[in-house]
N, C-alpha and C positions, 0 to 999 in steps of 0.2 A: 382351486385350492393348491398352495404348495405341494411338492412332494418332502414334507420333513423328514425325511431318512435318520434313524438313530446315526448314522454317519456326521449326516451334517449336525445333528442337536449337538455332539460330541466335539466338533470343528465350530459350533460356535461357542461352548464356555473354553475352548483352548484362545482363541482370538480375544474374547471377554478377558480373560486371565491376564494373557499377554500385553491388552491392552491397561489394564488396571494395573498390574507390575510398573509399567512404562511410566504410568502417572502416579506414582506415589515412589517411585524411586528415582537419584540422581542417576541418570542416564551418559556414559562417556560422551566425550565430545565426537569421538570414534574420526573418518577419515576415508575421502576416497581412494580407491584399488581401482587398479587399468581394468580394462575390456579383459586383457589376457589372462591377468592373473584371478580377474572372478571366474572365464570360462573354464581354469584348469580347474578351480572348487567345484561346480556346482555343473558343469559343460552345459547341453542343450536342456533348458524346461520345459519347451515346449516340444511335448512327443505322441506316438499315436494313441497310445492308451492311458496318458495321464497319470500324473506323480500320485495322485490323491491329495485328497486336503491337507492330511496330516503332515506328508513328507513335504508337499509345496508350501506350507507352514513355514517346516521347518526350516526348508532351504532360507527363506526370506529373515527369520528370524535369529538365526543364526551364521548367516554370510550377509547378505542384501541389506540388509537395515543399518550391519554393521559399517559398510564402505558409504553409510553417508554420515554426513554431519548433520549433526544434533540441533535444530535453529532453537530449540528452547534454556538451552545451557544456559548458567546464570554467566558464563565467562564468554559466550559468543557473542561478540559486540561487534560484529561486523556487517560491512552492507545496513539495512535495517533488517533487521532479525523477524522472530516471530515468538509469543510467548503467551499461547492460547489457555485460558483458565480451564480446570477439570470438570468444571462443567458443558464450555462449552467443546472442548475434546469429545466428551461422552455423550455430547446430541447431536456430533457430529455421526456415529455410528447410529444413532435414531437415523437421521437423513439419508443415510445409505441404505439403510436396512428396509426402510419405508418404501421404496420407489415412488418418492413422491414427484412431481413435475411442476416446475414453477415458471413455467412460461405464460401460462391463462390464467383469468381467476376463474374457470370453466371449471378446470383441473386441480389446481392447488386453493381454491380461495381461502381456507384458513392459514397454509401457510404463507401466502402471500399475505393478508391480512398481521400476519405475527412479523414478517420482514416491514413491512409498511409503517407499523408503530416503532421499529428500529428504525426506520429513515426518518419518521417524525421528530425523534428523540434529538437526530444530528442537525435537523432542518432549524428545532426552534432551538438548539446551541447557537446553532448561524444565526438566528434572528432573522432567518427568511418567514415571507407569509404563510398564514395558515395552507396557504392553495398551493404553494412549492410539493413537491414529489420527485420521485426517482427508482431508483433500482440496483439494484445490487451484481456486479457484473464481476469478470475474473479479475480482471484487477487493474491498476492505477495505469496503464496503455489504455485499453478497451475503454476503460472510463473518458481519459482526454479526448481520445479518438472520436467518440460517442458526441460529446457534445460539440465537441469542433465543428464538426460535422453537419451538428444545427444549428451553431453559431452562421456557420456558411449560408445554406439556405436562408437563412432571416436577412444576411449581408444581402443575397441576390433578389430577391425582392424589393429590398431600398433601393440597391443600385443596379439594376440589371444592365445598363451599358458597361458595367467594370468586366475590363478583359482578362486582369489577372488578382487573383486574390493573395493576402498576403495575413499570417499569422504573427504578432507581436508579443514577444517575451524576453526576459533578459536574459545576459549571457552563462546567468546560471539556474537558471529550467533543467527542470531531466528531459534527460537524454526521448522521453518519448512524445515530445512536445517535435522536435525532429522529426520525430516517427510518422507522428501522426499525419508530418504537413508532406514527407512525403508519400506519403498512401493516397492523401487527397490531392497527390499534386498542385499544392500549392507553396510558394515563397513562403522562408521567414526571414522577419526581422529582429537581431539580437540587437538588441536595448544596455549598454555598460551600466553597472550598477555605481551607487557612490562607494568611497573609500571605505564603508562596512559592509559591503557586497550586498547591498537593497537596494530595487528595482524603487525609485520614486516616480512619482507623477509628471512632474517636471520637466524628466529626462523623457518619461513614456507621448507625453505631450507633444514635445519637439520632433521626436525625432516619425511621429504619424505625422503632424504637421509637413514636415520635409518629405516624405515621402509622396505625398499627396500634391505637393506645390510642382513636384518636378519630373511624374510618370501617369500612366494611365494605372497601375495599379492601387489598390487599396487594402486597406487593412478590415478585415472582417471580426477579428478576434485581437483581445490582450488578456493574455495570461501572469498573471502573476502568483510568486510562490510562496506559499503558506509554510515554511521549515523545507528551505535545499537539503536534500539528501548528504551531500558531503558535511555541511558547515551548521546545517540546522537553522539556514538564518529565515527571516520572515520579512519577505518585501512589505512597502508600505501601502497597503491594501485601499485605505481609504481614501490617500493620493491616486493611489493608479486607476481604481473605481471611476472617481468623479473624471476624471482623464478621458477613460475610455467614455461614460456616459455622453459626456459635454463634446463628444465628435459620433455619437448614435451609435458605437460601438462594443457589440458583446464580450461581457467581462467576467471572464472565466478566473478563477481558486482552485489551483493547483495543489491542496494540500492532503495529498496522498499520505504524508507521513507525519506531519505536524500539527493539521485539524482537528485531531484526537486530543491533543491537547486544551482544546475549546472549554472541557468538562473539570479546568485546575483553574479557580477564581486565581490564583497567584500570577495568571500570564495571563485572562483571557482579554486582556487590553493591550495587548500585543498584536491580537487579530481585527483590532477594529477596522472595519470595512467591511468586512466578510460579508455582511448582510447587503451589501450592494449587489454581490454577484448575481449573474445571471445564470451561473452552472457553479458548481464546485464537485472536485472528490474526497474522498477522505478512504482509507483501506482500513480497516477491522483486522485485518490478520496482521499489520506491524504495530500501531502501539494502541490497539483496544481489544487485548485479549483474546479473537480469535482466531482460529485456525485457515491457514490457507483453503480455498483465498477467496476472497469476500473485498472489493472497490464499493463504495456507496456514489453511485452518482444521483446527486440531484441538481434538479433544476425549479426554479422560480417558475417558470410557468410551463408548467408539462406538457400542456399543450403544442408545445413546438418540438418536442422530443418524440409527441403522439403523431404529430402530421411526418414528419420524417423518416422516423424507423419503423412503423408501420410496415407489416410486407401482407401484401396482398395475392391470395389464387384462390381457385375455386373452394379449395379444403381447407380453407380458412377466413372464410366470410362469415361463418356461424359463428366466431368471437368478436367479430366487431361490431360491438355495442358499447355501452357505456360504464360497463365494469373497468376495472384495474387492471389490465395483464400485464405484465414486466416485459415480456416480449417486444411491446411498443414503443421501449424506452433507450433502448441503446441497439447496438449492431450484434444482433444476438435471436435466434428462434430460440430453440432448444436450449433450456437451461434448467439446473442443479438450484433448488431453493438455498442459495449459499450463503442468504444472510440468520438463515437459521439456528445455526448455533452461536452467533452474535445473539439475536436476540433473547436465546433461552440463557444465558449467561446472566446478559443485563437484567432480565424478567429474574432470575435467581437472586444473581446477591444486589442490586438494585443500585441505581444510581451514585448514591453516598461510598459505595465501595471503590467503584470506577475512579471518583475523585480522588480517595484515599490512594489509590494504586498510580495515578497518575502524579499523584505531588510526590509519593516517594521518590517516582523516576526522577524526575525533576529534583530535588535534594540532591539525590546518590552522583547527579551528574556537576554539581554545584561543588559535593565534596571532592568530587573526582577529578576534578578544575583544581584545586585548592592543593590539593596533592602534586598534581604536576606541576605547578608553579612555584611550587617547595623544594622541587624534586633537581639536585645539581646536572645534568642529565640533559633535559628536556625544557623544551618553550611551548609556554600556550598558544597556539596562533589568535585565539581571539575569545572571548566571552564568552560560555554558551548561554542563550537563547533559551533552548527548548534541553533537549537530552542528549546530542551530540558532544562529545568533546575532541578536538583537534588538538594535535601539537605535534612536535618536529623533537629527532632526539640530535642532538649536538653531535657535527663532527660525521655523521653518518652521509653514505652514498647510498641510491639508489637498491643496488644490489645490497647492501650491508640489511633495510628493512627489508627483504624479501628473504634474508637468511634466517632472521630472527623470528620471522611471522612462519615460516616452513618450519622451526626448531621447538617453536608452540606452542603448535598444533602436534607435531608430531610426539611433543611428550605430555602431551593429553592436558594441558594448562589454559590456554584457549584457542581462541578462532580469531585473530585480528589482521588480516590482511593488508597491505600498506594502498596509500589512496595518493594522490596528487591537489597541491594545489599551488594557482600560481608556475606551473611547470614546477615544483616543489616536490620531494615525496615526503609528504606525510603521516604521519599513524590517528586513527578515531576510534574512541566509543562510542557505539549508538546503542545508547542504555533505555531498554523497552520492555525489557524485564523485571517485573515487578519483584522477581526472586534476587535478583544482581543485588547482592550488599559491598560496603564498601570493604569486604576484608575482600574479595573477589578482584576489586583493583589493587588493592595492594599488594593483593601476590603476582598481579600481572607487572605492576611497576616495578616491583623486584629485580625484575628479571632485567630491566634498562640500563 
């Protein structure tokens, strides 16, 4: 039995409090403070007899929270944000408070069982089979990594004489597509997209084709991307799919940021192909509402995600049977049931809302387009797709959008940091907040 100390019942309706404040009020954008000038605030926390709850509270609440930026602001439209709904905020403190463990279904089977019906949910958007599965990992890295991984293995079994393995995706993949190949030590190959930055099949075709006619290496994997991060765009899934299949090769759905969008009938013909893949990701904490951090990877057939990440020792052969554990599914023991407040969210306000929430973005960022293309000022770099918008302000250098992006944030208007495309510096919205209305961009256009 715990030891509930009137101390701690007391530090937890201050927390409760603080946290419910936080979700029911506009929160600044706020901004970070050096190392130095937080140590002259608040100096060492950590000491021999302890702040107490109350004062290490406070410290946090009143300095520490404030030196960071707010990802849920309706004006922080950078990077891709994060814009968790209040429910699943507040079962996010269930998961904490719980100690629960989601790595076995020994240990967690209900919650695993409530994450499970959340991968179900993403699998049949994909139009994967009933028998696809997966698991909910820290996020859209882990994820790729994770399947890459068993992508390989499946390669080395086909082809066991192949001396070097090689990863294919195009030249606009994130950045962790990189990461991943070199963790595994293996080649990539960048793939140019057409004149609307989409990875086709055609180009994906040739250029395995070529590489295979003229090296002992080969291609184990092709990734293609379901909404780039910078531009929002969507390769063509169902070219690149049959590409990869018709050379025996696994085809990976990179859509960390834009697969969420599966759930807005208005695009989800955008994705076709998707149900070809052999792995996909999608992340729950940038545009499905919740909270860092939550990557969904699945896979078509789990059972090669089971033979591979499986880890084996003595103190853990009493789970391997024929239950569920998550642990078996990506490069991960120990893990935080982190698709649980996703689930309690969608289980809340149910599917129909999600959608609703998902075509606003989609609108806001249509309007948001619409706006800058009005706007004397400024050029659209290109159409958006999904919820991103791009464009360039006239006449400006380099340093001119880093003065403007520093000047803000710094008077509390927003978060937009400048991005590159093209060797270009650009400005984007990445609108994933289902709060972001469009007076929100116009007080940020204002300012151009």
């Amino acid at each position: 039995m715990h030891e509930f100390t009137p101390e701690v019942e007391e530090l937890a309706k201050e927390i409760l409090a603080y946290s419910l404040e936080r979700l029911k009020s506009d929160p600044p954008l706020d901004g970070p403070r050096s190392a130095e000038d937080l140590f002259a605030e608040v100096g060492n926390t950590i000491t021999a007899k302890g702040l107490g709850g109350k004062k290490a509270l406070e410290v946090f609440t009143e300095v520490l929270a404030k030196a960071c930026i707010s990802s849920d602001h309706p004006r922080n439209l950078a990077f891709i944000p994060s814009a968790p709904s209040e429910f699943a905020n507040l079962f996010d403190l269930v998961v904490g408070a719980s100690a629960l463990y989601g790595g076995s279904w020994q240990e967690g089977a209900g919650a695993v069982f409530a994450e499970n019906q959340a991968l179900r949910w993403l699998s049949d958007l994909a139009g994967l089979p009933e028998s696809s599965g997966g698991v909910f990992v820290q996020g859209g890295t882990i994820g790729n990594l994770s399947a890459l991984v068993v992508a390989r293995a499946q390669a080395r079994k086909k082809f066991p004489e192949t001396r070097r393995f090689v990863v294919a995706c195009s030249e606009e993949a994130h950045s962790s597509i990189a990461s991943a190949a070199n963790v595994m030590d293996v080649d990539i190959l960048k793939i140019p997209t057409d004149e609307n930055g989409k990875l086709q099949g055609a180009a994906v075709g040739a250029a395995v084709d070529q590489l295979h006619a003229t090296g002992e290496s080969r291609v184990f994997a092709v990734v293609a991307t379901a909404g780039t991060t910078n531009l929002g765009i969507i390769d063509n899934l169902a070219s690149i799919g049959k590409a990869a299949h018709d050379r025996d090769i696994w085809f990976h759905v990179d859509g960390a940021y834009g697969l969420a969008a599966l759930c807005a009938p208005s695009v989800r013909p955008l994705f076709d192909g998707v149900e070809m893949a052999d792995s996909f990701i999608v992340d729950p904490h940038k545009w499905l509402f919740a909270p860092y951090d939550a990557c969904a990877l699945v896979y078509r057939e789990p059972k090669y995600g089971k033979e591979v990440h499986t880890q084996h020792a003595s103190y853990l052969e009493t789970l391997h049977d024929d239950s569920w554990s998550p642990s078996d599914y990506a490069i991960h023991l120990t893990r935080r049931v982190r698709g649980l407040p996703f689930w309690f969210s969608l289980a809340a306000h149910g599917v129909d809302a999600y959608t609703d929430a998902m075509e606003q973005s989609l609108v806001i960022a249509k309007q948001a387009a619409e706006l800058v293309r009005a706007h004397p000022n400024l050029e659209l770099l290109c159409e958006p797709e999904l919820s991103i918008v791009a464009f360039k302000r006239k006449g400006w250098k380099k340093e001119d959008y880093q003065s403007w992006s520093d000047k803000l944030l710094a008077d509390q208007v927003g978060f937009i940091p400048p991005s590159s495309h093209d060797g270009e510096p650009i400005l984007r919205f990445a609108i994933v907040n289902p709060w972001t209305k469009i007076s929100d961009i116009k007080i940020i256009l204002a300012t151009l």
